[in-house]
C-alpha positions as CSV (number, residue, x, y, z in Angstrom):
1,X,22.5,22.6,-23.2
2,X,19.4,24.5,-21.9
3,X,18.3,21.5,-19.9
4,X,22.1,21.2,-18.3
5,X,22.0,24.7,-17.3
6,X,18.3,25.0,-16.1
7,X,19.6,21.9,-13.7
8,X,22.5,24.3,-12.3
9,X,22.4,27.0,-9.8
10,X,25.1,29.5,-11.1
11,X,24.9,32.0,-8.5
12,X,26.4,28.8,-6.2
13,X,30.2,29.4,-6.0
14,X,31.6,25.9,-7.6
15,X,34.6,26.1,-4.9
16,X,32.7,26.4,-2.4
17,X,29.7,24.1,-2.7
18,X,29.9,22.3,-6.3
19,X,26.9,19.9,-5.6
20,X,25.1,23.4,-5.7
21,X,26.2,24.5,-8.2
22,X,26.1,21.8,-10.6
23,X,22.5,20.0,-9.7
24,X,20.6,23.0,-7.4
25,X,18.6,24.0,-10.0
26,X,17.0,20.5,-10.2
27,X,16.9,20.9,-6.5
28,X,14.6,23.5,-6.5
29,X,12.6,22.5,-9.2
30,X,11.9,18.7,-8.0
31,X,10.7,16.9,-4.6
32,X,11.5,13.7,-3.9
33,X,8.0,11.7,-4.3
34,X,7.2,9.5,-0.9
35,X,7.2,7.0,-2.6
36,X,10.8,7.1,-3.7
37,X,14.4,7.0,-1.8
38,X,15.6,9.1,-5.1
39,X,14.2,11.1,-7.9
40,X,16.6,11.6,-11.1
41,X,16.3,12.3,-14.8
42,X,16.2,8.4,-15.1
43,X,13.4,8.0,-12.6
44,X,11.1,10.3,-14.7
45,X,12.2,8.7,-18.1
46,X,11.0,5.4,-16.6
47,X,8.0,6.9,-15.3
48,X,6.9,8.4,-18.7
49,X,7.8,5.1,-20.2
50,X,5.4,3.1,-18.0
51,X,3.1,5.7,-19.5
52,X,3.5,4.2,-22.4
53,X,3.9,0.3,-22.2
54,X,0.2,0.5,-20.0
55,X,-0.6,1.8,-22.8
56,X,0.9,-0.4,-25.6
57,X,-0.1,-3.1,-23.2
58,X,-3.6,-2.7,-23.0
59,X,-4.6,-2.4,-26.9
60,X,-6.2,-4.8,-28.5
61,X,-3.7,-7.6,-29.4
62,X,-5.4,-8.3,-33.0
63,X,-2.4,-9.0,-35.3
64,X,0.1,-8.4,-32.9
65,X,3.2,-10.6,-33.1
66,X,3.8,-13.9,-31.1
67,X,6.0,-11.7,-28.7
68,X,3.9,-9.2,-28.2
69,X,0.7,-11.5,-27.4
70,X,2.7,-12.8,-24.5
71,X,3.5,-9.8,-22.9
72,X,-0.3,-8.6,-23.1
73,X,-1.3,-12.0,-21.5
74,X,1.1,-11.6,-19.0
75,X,0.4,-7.8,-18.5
76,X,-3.8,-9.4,-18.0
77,X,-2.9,-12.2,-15.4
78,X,-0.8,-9.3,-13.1
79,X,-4.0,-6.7,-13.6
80,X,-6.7,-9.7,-13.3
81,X,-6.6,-9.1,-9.4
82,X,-10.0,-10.8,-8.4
83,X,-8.4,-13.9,-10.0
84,X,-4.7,-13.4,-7.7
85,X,-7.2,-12.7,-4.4
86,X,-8.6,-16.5,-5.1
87,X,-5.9,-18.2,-5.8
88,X,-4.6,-16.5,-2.4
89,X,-1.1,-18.6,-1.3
90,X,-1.3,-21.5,-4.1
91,X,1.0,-20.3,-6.5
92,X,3.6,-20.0,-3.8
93,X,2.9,-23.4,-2.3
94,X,3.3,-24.7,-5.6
95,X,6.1,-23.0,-6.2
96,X,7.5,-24.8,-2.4
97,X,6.7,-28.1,-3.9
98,X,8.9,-28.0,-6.7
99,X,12.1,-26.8,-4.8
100,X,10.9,-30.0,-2.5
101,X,8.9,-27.6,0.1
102,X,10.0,-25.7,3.2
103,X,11.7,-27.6,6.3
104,X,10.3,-24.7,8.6
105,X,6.6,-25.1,6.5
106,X,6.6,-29.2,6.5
107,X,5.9,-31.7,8.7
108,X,8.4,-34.1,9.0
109,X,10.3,-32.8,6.1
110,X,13.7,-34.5,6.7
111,X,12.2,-37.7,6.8
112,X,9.8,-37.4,3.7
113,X,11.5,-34.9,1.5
114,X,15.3,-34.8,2.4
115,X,16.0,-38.2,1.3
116,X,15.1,-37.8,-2.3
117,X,16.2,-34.6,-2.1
118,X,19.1,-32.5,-4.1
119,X,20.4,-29.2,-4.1
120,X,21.8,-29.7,-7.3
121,X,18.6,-30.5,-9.2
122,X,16.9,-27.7,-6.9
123,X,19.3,-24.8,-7.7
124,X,18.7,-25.6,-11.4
125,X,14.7,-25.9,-10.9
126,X,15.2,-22.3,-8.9
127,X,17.5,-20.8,-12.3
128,X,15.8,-22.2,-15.2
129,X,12.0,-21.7,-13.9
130,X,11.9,-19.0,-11.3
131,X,15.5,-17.0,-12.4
132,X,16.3,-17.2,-9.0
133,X,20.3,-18.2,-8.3
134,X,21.2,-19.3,-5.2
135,X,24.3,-20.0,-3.5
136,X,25.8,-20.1,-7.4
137,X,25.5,-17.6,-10.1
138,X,26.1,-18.5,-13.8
139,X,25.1,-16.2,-17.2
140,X,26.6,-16.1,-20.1
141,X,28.2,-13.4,-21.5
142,X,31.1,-11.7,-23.9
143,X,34.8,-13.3,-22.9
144,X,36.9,-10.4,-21.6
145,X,39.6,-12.2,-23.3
146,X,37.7,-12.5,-26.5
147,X,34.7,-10.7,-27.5
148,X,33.8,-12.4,-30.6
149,X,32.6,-15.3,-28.8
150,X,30.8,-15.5,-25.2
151,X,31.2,-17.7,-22.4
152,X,29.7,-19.1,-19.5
153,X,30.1,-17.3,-16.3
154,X,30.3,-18.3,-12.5
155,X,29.8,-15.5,-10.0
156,X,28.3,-15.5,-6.6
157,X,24.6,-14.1,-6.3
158,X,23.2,-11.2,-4.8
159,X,22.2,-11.8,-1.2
160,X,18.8,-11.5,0.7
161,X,19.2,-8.2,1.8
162,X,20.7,-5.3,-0.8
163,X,24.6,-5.7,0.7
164,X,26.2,-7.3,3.7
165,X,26.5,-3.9,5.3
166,X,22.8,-4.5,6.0
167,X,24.3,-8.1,8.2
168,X,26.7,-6.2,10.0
169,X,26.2,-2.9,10.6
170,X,23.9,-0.9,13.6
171,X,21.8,1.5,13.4
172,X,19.2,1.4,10.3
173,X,20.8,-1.3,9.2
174,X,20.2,-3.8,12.5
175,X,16.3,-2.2,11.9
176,X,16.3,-3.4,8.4
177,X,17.6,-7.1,9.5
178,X,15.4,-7.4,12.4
179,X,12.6,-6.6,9.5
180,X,13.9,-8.9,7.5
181,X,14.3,-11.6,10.1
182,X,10.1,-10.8,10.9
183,X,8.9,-10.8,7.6
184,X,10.6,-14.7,7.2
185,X,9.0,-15.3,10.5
186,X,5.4,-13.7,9.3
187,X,6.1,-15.8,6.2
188,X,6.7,-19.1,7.8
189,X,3.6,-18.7,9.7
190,X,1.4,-17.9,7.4
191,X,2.1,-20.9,5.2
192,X,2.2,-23.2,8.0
193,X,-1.5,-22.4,8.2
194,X,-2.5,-21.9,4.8
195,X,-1.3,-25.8,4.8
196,X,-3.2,-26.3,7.9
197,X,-0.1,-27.4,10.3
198,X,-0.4,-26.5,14.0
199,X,1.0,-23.4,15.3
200,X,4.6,-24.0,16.9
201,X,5.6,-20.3,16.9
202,X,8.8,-21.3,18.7
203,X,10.1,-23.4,16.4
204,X,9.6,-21.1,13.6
205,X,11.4,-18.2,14.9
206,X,14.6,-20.9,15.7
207,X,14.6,-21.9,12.1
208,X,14.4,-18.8,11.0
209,X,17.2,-17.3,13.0
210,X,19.0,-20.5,11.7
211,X,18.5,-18.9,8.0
212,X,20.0,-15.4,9.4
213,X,22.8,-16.9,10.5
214,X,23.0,-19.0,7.1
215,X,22.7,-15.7,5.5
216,X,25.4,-14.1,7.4
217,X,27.8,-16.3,6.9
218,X,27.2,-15.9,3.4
219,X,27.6,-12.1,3.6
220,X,30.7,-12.6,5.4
């Protein structure tokens, strides 16, 4: 109850101004970090509980339980970053290679890759070892009709950008997208030459634009 009314501004008339009056008093008290959009009561709970898992994380994992040593090996390979500047693009050019690589990042692609290729196959590849869903959604959870038992779920996914106001609309959002549309670009590039493919700048930026549209039609 102290907390609640610390968080209020009561000499704000409720009628007038209720946003005021109900959270000013966490106005005052709190600035938005720059490195947020937001700053709640959640926001510092997570905060304080990062705190905590660094520091759960980095004990020594003598004794610790099967489920725990995997989370401290995986906490290790995200901090080991003289080991991540190495390895530099691999990872994701192996991760290309399983999905059957990038048309825009392979030479000759639909006549060496796109005959043995399936989306099937891939979209399950891209759920069951990246828990990435694409085009299809599917979870399982409790049946609205019966929650003693689950079931299995088909939903569409979330798109590329955060909602398909960001595919439509002017203003920040057309910034955003034409962002959006230059990091693919910047991406494309970059692999093209990590793979050492010549530069065809043109060609990149007309796939890419052909993913936009993909995109957009998707939002639509």
């Amino acid at each position: 109850a102290a907390r609640i009314i610390q968080n209020m501004d009561p000499a704000a008339d409720p009628c007038e101004d209720f946003y005021q009056y109900a959270c000013g008093g966490w106005l005052n008290r709190h600035v938005i970090p720059e490195t947020s959009s937001r700053y709640s009561i959640f926001d510092i709970l997570r905060d304080e509980l990062e705190i905590i898992l660094k520091g759960v994380l980095e004990t020594s994992d003598q004794g610790d339980r099967e489920a725990f040593q995997k989370a401290k090996i995986l906490y290790k390979s995200c901090m080991n970053e003289s080991l991540i500047e190495q390895r530099d693009s691999l990872p994701l050019l192996e991760a290309l290679t399983m999905v059957g690589d990038w048309p825009v990042a392979s030479a000759d692609w639909n006549k060496t890759k796109e005959p043995n290729w399936s989306m099937e196959e891939k979209l399950s590849i891209m759920n069951s070892r990246f828990n990435k869903r694409v085009l299809i959604d599917m979870f399982v959870w409790n049946d609205d009709r019966d929650s003693s038992r689950h079931i299995i779920y088909i939903d569409q996914p979330s798109l590329g950008m955060p909602s398909r106001d960001y595919y439509f609309n002017g203003g920040n959002y057309q910034r955003v997208r034409e962002a959006y549309l230059q990091f693919m670009i910047t991406i494309a590039k970059m692999i093209r030459e990590d793979k050492n493919m010549s530069k065809d700048d043109s060609f990149v930026q007309e796939e890419m634009a052909k993913v936009m549209e993909l995109e957009t039609e998707i939002a639509n």
